[in-house]
TORKE-667385 format. One record per atom (N, C-alpha, C): x, y, z. Coordinates in steps of 0.05 Angstrom, whole numbers, plus 5000, padded with zeros to 4 digits. Atoms other than C-alpha are relative to their C-alpha. Layout:
<recs>
XYZ/...
</recs>
This chain:
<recs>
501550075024/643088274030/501650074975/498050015026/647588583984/502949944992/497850105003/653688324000/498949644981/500350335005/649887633985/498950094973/500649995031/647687893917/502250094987/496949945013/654788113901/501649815001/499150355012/656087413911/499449904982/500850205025/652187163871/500550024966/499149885025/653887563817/504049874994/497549975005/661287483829/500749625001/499750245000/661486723843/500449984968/500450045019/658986563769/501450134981/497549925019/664287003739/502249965004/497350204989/669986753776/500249694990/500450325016/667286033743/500150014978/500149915029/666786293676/501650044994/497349915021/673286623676/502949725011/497650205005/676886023706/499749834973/500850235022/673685533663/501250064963/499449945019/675386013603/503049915000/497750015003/682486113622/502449675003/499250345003/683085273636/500949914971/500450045026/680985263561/501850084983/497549945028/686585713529/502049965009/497550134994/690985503572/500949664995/499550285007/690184753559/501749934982/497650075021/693684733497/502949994997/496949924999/700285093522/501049835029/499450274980/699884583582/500549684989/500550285008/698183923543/502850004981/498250025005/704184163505/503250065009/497149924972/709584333560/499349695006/499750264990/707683653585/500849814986/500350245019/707783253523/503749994992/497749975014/715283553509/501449785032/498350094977/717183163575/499649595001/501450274996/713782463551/502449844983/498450265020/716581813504/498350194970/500649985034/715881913436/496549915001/502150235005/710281313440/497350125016/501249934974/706681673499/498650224996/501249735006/704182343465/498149974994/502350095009/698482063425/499249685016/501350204988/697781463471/497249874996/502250105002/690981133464/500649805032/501749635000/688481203522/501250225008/499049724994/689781893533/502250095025/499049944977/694582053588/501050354990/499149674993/695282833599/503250055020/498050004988/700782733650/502449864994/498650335008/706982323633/500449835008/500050284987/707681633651/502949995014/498049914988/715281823661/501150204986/498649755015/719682433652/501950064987/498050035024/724082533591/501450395009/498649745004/728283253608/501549974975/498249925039/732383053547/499350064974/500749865024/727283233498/501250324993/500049724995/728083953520/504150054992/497150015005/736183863524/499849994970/499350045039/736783533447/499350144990/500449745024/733084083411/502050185008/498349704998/737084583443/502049964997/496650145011/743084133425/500250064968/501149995037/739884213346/501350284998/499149675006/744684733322/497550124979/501349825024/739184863267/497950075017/501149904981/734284933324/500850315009/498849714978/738285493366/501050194974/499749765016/740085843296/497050084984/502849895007/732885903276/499150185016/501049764972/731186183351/501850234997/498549785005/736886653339/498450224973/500449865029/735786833271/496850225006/503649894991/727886983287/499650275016/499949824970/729287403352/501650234982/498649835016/734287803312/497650204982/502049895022/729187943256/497350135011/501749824984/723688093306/500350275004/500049744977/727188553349/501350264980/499549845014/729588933278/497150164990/502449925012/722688953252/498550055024/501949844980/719289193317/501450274998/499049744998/724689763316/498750134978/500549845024/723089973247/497350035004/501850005004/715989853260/498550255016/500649764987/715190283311/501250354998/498949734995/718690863285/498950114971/500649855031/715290913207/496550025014/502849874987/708590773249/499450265010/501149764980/709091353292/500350234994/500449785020/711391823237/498049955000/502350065017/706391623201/497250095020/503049864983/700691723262/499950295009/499649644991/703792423283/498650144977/499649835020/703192673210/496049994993/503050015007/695692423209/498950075025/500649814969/694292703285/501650244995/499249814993/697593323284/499850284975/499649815026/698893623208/497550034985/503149825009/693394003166/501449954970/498450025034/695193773087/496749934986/501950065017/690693653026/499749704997/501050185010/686193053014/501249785028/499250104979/688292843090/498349865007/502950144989/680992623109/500249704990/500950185022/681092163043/502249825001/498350274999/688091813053/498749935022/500250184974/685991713120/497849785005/502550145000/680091293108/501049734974/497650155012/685290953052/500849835018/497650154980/689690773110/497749805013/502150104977/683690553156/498549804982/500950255017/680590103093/501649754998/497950235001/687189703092/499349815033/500350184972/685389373159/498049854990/501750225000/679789063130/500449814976/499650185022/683288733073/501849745016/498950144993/684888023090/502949994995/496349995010/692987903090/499749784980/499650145015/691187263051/500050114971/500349935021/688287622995/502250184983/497049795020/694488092977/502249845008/496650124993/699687522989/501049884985/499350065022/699787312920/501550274979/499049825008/700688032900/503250095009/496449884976/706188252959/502149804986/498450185012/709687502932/501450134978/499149885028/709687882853/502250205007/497749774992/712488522886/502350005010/497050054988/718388282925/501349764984/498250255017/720287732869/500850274984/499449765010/720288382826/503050205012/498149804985/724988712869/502549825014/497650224997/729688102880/500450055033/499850044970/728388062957/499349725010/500650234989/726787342958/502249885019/497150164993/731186823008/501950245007/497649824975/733887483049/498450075024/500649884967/732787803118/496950214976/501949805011/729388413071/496649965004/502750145016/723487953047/498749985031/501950074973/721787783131/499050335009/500349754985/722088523153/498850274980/501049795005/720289043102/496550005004/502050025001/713788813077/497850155019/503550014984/708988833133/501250275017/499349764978/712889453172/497750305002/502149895001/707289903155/497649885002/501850094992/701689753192/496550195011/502749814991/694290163196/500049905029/501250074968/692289793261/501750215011/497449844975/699190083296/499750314994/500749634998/697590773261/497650095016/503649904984/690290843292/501349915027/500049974977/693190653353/501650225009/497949815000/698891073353/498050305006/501349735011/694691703324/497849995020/502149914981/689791543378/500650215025/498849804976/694291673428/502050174997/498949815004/697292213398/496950275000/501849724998/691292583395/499250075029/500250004966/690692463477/501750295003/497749744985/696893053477/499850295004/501549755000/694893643497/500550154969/498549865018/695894143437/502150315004/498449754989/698294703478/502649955001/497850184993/704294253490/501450144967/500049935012/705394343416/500750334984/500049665003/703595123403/501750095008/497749934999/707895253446/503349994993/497350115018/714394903417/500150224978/499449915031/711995253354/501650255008/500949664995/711495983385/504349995006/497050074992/719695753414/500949974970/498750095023/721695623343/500349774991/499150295008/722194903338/497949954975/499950055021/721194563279/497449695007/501050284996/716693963266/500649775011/499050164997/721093513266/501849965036/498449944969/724493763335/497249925015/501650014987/717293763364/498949675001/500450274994/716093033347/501949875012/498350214994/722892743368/500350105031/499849884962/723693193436/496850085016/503349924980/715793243454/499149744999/502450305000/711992643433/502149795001/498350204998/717692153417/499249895035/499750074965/719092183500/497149875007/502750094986/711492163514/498149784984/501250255020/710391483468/500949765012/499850184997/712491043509/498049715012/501850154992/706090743537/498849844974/500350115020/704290663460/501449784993/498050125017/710090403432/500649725022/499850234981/709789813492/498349844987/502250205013/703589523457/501250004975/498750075022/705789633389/502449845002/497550184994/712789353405/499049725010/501450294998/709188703434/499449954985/500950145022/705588683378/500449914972/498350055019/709388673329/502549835001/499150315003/713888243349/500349755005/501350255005/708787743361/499649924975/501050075013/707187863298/502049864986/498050155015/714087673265/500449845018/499550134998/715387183311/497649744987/502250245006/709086763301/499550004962/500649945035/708886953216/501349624992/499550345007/708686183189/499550024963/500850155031/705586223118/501950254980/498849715020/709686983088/503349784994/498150084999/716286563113/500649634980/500950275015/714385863083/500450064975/500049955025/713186223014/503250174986/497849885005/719786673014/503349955002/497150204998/725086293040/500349725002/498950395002/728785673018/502649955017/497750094990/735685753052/499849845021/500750104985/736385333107/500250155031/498049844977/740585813142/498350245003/501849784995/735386313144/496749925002/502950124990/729585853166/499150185026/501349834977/724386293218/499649675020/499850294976/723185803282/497149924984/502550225008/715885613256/500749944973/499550235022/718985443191/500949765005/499350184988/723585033229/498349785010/501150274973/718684723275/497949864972/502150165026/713984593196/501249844996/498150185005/719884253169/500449765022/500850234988/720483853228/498449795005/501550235004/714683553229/499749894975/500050225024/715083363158/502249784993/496850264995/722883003163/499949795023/500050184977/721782813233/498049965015/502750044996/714482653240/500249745032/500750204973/715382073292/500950115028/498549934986/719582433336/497950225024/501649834997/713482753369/500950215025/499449854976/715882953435/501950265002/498249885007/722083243406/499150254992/500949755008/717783743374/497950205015/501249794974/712583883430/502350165020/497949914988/719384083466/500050234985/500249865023/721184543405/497950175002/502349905000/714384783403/499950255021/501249874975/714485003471/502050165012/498349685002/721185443471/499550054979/500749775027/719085673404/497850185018/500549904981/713985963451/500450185021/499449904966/716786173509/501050345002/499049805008/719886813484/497650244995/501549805004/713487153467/498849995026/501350074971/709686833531/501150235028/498049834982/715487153575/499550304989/500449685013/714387843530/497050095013/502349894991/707187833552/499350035024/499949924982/707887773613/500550125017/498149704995/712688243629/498850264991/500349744990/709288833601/496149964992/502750135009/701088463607/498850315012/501149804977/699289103667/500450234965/499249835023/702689613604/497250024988/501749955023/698389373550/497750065006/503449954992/691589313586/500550305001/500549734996/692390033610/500150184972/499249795018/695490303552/497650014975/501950155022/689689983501/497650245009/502649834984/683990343556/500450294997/499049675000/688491013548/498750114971/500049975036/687991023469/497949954999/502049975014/681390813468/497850175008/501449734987/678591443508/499950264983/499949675025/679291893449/497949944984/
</recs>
């Protein structure tokens, strides 16, 4: 009897979560497929989901597009600088609010923790003023400083810094070490389950950044891949397949990142949020 009521229960969620995962996956299917069709064949009337025949040379010619493969470059570069940096002013930054005893600590920290709820749209006329101010437009600078300070990544950080024992700590002190010795040889080492999620996420977040890059750079030579792939569809609008191709290694790079460390993040998310 209760195996058959632990069916029943479990059937109807096994349908739920395929049916969900049919749904967010459809999009990144209908466009892997579409990069393999005719030009004429993408928006077909009627609909064909599958292709009628298979084009591999969409996929070839972009990656033949030197301005293609120097966007994917350029991008990946600028990610994997701004995840470094991101993860290392974050995790000051959460040690010093988990661990240190200073004045008016309570009151920034409720500062820091208000900035999460300000939309990014609303300060992106301001951030624009401040980095024209400071002659960072049309460089690398303008993709990577900005956003490297991040509340979310401090509250996660500082969550799971407060997980560490403190005896761990005391003692270092009672040895002589210094602050700064106790963060880079104690916690540093024991951040790596953190800094797995932050590090994904951040450089999902610069890879996928479409509207900061749109407004800051004109060169061509320092186009991000979703500027690239915007631009494309405005020069080469008919070319549709060309760009579901495009689309779908612009893609592939973070897809592959999540999958590789998906087991990481879940756990590491359930760790940090036990405090």
């Amino acid at each position: 009897m209760a195996m058959k009521e632990r069916a029943s229960v479990r059937v109807p969620r096994i349908i739920f979560a395929l049916l969900f995962a049919l749904a967010a996956l459809f999009p990144l299917i209908w466009m892997l497929l579409s990069g393999f069709k005719m030009n004429s064949d993408v928006l077909a009337t009627p609909f064909n989901f599958f292709p009628t025949s298979w084009h591999i040379e969409n996929y070839i010619k972009i990656i033949q597009d030197p301005a293609f493969s120097r966007a994917m470059i350029i991008t990946f570069i600028g990610a994997a600088i701004f995840t470094v940096f991101s993860i290392t002013i974050n995790a000051m930054a959460a040690y010093v609010f988990a661990r240190l005893d200073f004045a008016f600590k309570r009151f920034m920290w409720v500062i820091v923790i208000g900035t999460m709820f300000i939309p990014n749209m609303a300060i992106l006329l301001t951030s624009f003023i401040v980095v024209t101010k400071l002659h960072m437009l049309d460089t690398m600078l303008v993709l990577i400083v900005p956003g490297l300070a991040s509340a979310a990544q401090m509250f996660f950080i500082r969550q799971f810094y407060l997980n560490i024992p403190i005896a761990l700590e005391e003692a270092a002190l009672l040895d002589g070490a210094g602050r700064w010795q106790i963060f880079t040889r104690i916690f540093l080492p024991m951040s790596q389950p953190a800094f797995v999620v932050v590090g994904v996420t951040s450089f999902m977040a610069y890879w996928n950044a479409y509207v900061w890059p749109i407004m800051t750079i004109t060169s061509p030579g320092l186009f991000q891949i979703q500027q690239y792939l915007a631009n494309f569809r405005v020069t080469r609008g008919p070319e549709l397949a060309l760009l579901m191709a495009g689309s779908m290694l612009a893609a592939l790079p973070v897809i592959l990142l999540v999958l590789i460390f998906q087991r990481k993040i879940i756990g590491n998310i359930k760790i940090a949020g036990l405090k």
